[in-house]
Backbone as XML, in Angstrom:
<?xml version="1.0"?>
<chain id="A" units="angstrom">
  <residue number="1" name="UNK">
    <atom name="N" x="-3.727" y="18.072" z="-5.337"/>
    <atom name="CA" x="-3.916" y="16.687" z="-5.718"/>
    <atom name="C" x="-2.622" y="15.925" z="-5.467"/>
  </residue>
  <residue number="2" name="UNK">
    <atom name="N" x="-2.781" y="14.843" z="-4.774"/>
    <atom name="CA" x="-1.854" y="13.836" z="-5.009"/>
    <atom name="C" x="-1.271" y="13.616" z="-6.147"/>
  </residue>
  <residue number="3" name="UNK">
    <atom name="N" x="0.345" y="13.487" z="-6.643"/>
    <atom name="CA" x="-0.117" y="12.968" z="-8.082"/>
    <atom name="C" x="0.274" y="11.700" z="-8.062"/>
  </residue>
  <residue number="4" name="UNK">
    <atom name="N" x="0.222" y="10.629" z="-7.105"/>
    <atom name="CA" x="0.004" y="9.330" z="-6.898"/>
    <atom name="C" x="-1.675" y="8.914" z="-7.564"/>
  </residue>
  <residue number="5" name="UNK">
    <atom name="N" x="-2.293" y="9.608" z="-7.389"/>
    <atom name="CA" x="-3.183" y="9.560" z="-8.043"/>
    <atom name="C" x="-3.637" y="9.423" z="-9.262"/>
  </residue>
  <residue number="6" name="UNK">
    <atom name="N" x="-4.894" y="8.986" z="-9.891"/>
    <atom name="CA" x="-5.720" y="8.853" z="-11.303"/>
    <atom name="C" x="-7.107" y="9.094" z="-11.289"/>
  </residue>
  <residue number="7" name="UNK">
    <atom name="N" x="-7.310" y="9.569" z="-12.249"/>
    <atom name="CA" x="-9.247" y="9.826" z="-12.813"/>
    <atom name="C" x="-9.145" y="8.722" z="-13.778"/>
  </residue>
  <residue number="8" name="UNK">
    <atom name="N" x="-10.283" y="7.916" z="-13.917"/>
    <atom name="CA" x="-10.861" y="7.109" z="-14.841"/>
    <atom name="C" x="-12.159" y="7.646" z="-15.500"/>
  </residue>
  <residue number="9" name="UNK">
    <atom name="N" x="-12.015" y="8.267" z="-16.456"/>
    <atom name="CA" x="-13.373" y="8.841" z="-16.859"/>
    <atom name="C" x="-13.808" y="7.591" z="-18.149"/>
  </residue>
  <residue number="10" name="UNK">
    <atom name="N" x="-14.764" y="7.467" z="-18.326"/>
    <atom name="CA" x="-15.814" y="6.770" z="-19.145"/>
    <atom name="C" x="-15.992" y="7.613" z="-20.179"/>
  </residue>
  <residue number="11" name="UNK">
    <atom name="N" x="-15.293" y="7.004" z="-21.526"/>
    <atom name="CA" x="-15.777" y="7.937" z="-22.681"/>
    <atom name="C" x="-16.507" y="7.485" z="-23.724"/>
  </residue>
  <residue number="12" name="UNK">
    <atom name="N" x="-17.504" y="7.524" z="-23.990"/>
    <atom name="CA" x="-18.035" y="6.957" z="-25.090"/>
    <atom name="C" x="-19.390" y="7.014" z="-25.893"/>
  </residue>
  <residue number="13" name="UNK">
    <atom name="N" x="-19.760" y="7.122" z="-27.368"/>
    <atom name="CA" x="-21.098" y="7.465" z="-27.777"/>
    <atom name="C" x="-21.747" y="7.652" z="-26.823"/>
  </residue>
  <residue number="14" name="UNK">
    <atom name="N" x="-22.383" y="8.913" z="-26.549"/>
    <atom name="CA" x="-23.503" y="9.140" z="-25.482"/>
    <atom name="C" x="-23.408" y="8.759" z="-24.308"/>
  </residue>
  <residue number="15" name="UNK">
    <atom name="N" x="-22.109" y="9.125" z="-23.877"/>
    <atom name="CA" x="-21.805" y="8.748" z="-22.508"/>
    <atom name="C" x="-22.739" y="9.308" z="-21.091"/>
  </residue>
  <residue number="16" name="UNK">
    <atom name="N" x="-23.886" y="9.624" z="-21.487"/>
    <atom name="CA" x="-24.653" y="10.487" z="-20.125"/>
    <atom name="C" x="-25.274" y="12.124" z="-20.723"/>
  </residue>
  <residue number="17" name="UNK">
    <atom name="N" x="-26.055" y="12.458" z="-20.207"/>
    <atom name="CA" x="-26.644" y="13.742" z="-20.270"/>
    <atom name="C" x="-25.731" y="14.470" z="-19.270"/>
  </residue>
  <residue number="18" name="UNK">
    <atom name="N" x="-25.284" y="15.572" z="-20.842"/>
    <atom name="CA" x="-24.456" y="16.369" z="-20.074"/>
    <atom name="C" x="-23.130" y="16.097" z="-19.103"/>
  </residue>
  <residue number="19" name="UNK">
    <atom name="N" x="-22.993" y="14.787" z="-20.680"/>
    <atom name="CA" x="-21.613" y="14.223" z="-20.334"/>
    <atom name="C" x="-20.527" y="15.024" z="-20.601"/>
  </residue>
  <residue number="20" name="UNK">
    <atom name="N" x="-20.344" y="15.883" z="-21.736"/>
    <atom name="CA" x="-19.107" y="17.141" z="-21.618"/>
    <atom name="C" x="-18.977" y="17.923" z="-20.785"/>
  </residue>
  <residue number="21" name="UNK">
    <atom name="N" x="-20.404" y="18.327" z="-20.194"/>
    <atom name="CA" x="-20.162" y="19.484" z="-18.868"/>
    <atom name="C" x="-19.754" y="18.799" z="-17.838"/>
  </residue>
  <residue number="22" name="UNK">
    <atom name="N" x="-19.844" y="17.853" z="-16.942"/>
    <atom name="CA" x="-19.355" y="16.674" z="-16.590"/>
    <atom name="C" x="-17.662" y="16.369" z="-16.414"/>
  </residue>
  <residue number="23" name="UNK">
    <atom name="N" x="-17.223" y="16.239" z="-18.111"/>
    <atom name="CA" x="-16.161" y="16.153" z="-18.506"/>
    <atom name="C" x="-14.757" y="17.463" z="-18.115"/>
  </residue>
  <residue number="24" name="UNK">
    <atom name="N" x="-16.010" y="18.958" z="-18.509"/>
    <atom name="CA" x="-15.240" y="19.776" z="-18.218"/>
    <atom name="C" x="-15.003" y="20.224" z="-17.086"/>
  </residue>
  <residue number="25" name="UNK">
    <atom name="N" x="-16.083" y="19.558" z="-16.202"/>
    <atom name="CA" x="-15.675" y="20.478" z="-14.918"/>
    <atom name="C" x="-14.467" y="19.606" z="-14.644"/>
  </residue>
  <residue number="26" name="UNK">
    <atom name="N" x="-14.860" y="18.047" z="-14.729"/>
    <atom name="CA" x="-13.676" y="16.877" z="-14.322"/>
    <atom name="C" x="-11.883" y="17.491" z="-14.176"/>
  </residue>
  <residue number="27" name="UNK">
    <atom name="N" x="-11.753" y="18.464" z="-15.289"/>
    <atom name="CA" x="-10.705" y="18.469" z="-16.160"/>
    <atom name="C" x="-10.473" y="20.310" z="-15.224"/>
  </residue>
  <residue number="28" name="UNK">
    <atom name="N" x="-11.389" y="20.170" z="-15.110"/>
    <atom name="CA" x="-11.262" y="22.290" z="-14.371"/>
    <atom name="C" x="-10.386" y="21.755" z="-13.099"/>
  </residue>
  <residue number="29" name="UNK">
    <atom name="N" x="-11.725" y="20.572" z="-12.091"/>
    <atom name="CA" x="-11.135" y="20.295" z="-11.059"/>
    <atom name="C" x="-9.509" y="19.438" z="-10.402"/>
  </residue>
  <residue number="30" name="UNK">
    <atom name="N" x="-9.266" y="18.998" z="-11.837"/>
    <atom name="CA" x="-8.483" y="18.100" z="-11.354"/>
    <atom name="C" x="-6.870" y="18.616" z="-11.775"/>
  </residue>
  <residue number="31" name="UNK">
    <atom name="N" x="-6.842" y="19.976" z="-12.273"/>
    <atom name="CA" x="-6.143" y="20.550" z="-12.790"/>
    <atom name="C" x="-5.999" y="22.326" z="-12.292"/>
  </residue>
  <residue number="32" name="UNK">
    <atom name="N" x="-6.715" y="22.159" z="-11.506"/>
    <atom name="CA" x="-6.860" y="23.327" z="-10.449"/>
    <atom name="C" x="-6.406" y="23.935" z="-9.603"/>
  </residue>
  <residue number="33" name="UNK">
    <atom name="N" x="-5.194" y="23.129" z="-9.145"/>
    <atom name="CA" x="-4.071" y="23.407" z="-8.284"/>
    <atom name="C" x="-3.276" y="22.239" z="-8.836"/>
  </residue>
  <residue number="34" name="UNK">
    <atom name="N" x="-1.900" y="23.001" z="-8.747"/>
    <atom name="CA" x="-0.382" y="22.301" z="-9.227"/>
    <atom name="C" x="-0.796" y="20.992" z="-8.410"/>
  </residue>
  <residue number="35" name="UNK">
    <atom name="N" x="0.259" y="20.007" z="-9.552"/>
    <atom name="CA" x="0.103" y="18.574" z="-8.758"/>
    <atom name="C" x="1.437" y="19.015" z="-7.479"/>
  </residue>
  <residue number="36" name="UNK">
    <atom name="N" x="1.412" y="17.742" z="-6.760"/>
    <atom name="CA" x="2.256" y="17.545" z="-5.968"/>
    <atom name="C" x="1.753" y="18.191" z="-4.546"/>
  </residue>
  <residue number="37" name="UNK">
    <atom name="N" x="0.412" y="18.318" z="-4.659"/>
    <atom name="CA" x="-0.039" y="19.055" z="-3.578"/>
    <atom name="C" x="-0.344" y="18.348" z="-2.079"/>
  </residue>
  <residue number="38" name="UNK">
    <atom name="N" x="-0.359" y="17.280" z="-2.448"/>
    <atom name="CA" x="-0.646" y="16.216" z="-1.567"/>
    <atom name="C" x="-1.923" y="15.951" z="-0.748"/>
  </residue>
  <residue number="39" name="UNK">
    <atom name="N" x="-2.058" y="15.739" z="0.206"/>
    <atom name="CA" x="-3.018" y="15.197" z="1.255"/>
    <atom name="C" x="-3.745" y="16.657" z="1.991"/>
  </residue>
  <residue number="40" name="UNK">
    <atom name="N" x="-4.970" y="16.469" z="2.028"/>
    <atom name="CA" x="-5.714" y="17.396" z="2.734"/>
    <atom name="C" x="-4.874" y="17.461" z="4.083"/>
  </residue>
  <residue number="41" name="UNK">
    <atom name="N" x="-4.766" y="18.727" z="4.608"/>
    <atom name="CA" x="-3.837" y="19.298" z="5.604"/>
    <atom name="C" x="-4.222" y="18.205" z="7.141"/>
  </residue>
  <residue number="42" name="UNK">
    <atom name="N" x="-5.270" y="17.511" z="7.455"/>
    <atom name="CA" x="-4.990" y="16.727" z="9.040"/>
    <atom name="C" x="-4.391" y="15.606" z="8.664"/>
  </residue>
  <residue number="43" name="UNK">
    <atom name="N" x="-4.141" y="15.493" z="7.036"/>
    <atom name="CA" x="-3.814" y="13.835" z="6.469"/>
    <atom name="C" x="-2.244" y="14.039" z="6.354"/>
  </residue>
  <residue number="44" name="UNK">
    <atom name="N" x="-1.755" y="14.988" z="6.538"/>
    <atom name="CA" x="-0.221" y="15.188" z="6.150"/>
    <atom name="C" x="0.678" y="14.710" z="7.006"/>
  </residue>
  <residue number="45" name="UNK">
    <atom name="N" x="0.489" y="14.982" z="8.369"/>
    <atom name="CA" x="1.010" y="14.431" z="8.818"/>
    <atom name="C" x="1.315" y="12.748" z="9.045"/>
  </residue>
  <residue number="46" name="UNK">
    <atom name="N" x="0.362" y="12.266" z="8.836"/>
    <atom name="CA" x="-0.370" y="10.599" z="9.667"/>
    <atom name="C" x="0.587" y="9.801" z="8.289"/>
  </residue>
  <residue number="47" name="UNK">
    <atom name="N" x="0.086" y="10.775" z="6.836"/>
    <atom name="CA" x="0.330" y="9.705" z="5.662"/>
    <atom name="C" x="1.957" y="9.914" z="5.235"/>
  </residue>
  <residue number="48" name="UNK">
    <atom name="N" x="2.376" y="11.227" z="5.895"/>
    <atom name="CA" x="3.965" y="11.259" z="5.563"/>
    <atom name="C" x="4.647" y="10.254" z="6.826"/>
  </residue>
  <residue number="49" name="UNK">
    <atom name="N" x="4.464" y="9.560" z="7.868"/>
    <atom name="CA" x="4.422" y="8.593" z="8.343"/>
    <atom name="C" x="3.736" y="7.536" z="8.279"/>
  </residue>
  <residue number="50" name="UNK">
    <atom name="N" x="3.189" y="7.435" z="7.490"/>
    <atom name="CA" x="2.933" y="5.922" z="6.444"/>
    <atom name="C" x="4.358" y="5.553" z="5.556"/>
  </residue>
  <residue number="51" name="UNK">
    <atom name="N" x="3.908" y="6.644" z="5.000"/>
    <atom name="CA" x="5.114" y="6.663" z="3.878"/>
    <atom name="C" x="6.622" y="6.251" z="4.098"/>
  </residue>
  <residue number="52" name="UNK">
    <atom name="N" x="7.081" y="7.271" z="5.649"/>
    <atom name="CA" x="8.338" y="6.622" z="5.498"/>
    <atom name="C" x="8.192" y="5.375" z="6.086"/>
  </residue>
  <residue number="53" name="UNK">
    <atom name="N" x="7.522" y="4.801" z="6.897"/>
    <atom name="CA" x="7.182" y="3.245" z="7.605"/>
    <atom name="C" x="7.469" y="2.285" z="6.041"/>
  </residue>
  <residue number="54" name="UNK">
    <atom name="N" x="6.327" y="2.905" z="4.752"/>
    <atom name="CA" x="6.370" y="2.080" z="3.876"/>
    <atom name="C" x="7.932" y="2.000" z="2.692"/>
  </residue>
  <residue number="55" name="UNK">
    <atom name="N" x="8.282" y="3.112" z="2.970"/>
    <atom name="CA" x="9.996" y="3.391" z="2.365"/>
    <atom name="C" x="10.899" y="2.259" z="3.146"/>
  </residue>
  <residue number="56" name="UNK">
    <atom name="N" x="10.778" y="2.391" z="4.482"/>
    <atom name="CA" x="11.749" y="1.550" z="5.029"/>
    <atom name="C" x="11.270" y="-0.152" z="4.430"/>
  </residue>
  <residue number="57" name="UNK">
    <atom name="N" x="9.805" y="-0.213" z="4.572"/>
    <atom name="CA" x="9.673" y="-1.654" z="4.013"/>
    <atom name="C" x="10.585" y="-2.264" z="2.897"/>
  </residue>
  <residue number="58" name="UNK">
    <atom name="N" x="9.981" y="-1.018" z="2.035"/>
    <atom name="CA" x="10.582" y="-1.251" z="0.242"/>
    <atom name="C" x="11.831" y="-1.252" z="0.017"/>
  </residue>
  <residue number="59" name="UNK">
    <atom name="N" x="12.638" y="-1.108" z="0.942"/>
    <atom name="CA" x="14.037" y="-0.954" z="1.261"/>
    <atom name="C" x="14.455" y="-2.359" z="0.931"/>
  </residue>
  <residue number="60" name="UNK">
    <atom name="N" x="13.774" y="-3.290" z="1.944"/>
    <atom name="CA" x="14.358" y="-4.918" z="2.129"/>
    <atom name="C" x="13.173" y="-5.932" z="1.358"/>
  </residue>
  <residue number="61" name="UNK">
    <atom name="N" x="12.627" y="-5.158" z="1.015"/>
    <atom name="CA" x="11.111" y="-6.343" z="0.328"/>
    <atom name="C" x="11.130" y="-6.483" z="-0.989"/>
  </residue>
  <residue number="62" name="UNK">
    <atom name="N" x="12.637" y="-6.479" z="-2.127"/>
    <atom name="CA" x="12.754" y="-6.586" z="-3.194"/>
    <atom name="C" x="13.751" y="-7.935" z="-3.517"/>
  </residue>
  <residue number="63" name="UNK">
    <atom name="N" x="13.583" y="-8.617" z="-2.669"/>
    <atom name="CA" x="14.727" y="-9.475" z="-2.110"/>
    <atom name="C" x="13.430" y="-11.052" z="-1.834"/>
  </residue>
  <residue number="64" name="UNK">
    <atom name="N" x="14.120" y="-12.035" z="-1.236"/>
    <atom name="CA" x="13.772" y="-13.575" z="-1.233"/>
    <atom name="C" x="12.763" y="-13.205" z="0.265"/>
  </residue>
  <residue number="65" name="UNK">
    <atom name="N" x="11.764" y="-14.142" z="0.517"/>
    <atom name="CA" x="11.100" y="-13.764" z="1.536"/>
    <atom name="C" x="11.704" y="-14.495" z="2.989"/>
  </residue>
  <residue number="66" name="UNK">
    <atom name="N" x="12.660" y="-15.046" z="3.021"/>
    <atom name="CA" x="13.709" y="-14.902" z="4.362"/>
    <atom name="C" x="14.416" y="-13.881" z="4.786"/>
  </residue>
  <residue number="67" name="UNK">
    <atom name="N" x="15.449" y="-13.377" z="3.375"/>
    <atom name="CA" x="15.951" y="-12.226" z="3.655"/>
    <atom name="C" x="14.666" y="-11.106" z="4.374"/>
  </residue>
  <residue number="68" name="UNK">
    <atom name="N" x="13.870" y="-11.437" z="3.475"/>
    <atom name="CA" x="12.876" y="-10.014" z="3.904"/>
    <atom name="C" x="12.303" y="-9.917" z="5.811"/>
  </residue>
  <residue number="69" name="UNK">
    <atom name="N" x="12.156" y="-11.149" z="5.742"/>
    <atom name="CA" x="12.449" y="-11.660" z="7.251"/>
    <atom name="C" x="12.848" y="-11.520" z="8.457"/>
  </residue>
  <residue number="70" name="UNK">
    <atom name="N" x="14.131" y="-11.933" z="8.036"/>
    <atom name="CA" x="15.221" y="-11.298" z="8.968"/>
    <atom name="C" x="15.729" y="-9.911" z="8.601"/>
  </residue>
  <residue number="71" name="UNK">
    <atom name="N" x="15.364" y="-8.730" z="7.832"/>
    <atom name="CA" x="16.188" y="-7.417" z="7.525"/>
    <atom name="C" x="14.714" y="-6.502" z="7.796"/>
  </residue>
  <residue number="72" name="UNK">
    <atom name="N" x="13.084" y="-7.072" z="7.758"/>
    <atom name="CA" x="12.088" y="-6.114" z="8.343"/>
    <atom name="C" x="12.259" y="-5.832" z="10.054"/>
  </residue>
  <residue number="73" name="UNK">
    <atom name="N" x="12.089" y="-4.429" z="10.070"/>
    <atom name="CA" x="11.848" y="-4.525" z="11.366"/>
    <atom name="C" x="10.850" y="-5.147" z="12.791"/>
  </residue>
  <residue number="74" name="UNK">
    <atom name="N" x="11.196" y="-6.192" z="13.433"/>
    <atom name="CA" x="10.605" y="-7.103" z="14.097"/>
    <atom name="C" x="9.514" y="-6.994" z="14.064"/>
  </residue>
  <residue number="75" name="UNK">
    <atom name="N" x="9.676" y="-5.771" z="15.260"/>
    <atom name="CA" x="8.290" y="-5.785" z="15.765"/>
    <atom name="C" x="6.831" y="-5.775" z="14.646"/>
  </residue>
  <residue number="76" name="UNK">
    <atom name="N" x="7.494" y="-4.878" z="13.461"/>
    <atom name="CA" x="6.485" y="-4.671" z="12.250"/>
    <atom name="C" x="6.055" y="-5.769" z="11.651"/>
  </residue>
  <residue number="77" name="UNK">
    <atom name="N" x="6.348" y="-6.657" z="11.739"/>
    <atom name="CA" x="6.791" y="-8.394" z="11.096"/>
    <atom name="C" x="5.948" y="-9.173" z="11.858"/>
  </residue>
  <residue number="78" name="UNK">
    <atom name="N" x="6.337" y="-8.842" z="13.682"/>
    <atom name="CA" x="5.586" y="-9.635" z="14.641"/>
    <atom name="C" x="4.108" y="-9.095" z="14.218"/>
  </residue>
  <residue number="79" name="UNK">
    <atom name="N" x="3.362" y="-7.772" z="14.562"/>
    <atom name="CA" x="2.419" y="-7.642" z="14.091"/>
    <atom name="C" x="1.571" y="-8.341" z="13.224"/>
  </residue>
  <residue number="80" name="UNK">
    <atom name="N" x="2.029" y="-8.328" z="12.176"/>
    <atom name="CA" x="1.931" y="-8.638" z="11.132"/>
    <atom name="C" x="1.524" y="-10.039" z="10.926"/>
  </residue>
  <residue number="81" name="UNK">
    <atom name="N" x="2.467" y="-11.207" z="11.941"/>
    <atom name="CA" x="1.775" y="-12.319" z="12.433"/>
    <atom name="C" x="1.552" y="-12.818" z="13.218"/>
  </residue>
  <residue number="82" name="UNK">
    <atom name="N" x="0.669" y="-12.117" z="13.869"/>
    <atom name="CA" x="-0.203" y="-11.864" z="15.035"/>
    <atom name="C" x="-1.635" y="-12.520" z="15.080"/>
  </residue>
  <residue number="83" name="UNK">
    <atom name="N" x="-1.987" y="-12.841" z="14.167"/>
    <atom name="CA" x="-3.295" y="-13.167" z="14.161"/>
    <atom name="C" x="-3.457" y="-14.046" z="14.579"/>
  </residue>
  <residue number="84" name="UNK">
    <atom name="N" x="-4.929" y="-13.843" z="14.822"/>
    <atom name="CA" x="-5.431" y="-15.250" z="16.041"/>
    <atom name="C" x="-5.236" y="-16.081" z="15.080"/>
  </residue>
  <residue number="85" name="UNK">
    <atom name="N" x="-5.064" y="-16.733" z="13.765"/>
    <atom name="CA" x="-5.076" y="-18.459" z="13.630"/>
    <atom name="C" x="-3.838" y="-18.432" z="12.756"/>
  </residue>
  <residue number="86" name="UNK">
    <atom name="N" x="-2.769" y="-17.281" z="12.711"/>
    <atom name="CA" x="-1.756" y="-17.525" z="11.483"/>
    <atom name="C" x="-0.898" y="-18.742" z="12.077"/>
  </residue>
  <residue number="87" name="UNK">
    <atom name="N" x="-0.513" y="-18.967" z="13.285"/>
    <atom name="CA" x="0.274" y="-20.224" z="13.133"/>
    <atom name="C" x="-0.070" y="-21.935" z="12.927"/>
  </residue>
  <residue number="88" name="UNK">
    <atom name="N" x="-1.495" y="-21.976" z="13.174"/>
    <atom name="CA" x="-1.996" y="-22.770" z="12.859"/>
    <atom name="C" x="-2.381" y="-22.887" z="11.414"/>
  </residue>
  <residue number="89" name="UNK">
    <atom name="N" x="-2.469" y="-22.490" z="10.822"/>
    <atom name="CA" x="-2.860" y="-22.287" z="9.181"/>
    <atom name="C" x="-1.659" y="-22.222" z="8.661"/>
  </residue>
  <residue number="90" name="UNK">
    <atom name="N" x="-0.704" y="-21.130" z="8.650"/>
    <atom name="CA" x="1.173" y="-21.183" z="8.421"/>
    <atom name="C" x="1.128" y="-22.535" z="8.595"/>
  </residue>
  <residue number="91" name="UNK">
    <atom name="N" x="1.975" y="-22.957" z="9.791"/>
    <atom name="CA" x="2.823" y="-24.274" z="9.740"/>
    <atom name="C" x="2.397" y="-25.304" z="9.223"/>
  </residue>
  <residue number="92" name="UNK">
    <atom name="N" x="0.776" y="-25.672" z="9.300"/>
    <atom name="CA" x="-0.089" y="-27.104" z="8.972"/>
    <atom name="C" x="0.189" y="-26.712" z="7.260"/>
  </residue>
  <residue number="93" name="UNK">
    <atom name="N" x="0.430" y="-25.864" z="6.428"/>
    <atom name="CA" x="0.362" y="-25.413" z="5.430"/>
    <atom name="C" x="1.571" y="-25.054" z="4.530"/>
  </residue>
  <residue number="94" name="UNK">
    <atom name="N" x="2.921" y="-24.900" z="5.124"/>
    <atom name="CA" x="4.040" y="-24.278" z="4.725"/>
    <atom name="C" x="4.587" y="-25.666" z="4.365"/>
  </residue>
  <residue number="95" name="UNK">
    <atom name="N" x="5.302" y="-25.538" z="2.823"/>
    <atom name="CA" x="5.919" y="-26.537" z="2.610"/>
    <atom name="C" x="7.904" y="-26.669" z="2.326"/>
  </residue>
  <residue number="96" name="UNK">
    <atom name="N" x="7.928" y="-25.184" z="2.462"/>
    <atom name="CA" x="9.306" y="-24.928" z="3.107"/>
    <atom name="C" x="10.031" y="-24.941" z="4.459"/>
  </residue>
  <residue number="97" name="UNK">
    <atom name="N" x="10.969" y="-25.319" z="4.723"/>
    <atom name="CA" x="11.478" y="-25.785" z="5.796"/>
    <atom name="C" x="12.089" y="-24.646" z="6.211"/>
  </residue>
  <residue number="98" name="UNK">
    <atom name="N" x="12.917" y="-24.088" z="5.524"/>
    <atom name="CA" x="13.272" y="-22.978" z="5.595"/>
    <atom name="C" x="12.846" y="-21.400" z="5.958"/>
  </residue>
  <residue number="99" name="UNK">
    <atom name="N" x="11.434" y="-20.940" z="4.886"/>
    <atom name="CA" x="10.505" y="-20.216" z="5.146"/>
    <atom name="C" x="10.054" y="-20.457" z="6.961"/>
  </residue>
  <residue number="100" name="UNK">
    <atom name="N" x="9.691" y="-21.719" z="7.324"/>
    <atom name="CA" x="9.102" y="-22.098" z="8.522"/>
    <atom name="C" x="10.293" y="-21.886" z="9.249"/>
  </residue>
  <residue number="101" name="UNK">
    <atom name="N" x="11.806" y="-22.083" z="9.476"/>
    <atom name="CA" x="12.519" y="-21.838" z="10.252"/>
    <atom name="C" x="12.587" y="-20.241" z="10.506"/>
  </residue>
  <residue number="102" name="UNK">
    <atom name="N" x="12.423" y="-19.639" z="9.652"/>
    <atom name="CA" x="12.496" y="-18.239" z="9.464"/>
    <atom name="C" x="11.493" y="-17.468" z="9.984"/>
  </residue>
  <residue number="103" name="UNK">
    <atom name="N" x="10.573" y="-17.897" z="10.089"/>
    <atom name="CA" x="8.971" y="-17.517" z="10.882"/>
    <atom name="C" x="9.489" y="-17.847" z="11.766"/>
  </residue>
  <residue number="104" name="UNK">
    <atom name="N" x="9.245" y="-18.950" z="12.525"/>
    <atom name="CA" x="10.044" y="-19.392" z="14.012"/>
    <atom name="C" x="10.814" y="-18.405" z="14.335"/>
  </residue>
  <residue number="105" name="UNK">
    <atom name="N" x="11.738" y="-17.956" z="14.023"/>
    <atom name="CA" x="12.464" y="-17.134" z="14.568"/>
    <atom name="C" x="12.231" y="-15.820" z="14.814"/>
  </residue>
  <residue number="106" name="UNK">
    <atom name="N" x="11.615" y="-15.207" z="13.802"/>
    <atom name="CA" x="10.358" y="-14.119" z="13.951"/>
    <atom name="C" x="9.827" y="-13.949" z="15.457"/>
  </residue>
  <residue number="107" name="UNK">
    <atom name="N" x="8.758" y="-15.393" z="15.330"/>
    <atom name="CA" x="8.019" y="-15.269" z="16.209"/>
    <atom name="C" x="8.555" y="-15.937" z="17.635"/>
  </residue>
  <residue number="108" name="UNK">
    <atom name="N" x="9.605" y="-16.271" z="18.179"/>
    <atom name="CA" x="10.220" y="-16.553" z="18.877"/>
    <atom name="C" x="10.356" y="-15.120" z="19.918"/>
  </residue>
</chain>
């Protein structure tokens, strides 16, 4: 199991037929192998490169959204506003001058 992970179980008066057996297997399965086990084995690879992609984000994304700007890596950024109508919706819409200089330059 991930232990990024959570169960939400539903507890309550008469929660279901054969709501404890239910309960116990919940508690067999989810406790069945040590945490920290992570991702089913073809997912290990793909999501431990998520991860560090998303580490490097969290690096500079605790900060003002210019800084974050100019210190993400471009290309990840360019992506990002890429979409067919973001500059038309952005600029007609942005009421910082600044923010908008900072996009500009992005997308430059």
């Amino acid at each position: 199991m991930n232990d990024g992970n959570c169960a939400a179980i539903p507890l309550a008066q008469n929660f279901g037929w054969g709501g404890e057996l239910n309960l116990q297997y919940t508690f067999e399965k989810l406790f069945c192998a040590p945490g920290g086990g992570g991702y089913p084995p073809e997912r290990v690879e793909p999501e431990q490169r998520n991860k560090k992609i998303l580490d490097k984000v969290k690096e500079v994304t605790h900060t003002d959204i210019i800084t974050i700007l100019k210190n993400l890596d471009r290309e990840l950024v360019k992506g990002a506003l890429a979409g067919e109508s973001f500059r038309e919706y952005f600029f007609a819409n942005c009421k910082c001058d600044e923010i908008a200089a900072a996009v500009k330059e992005v997308l430059a």
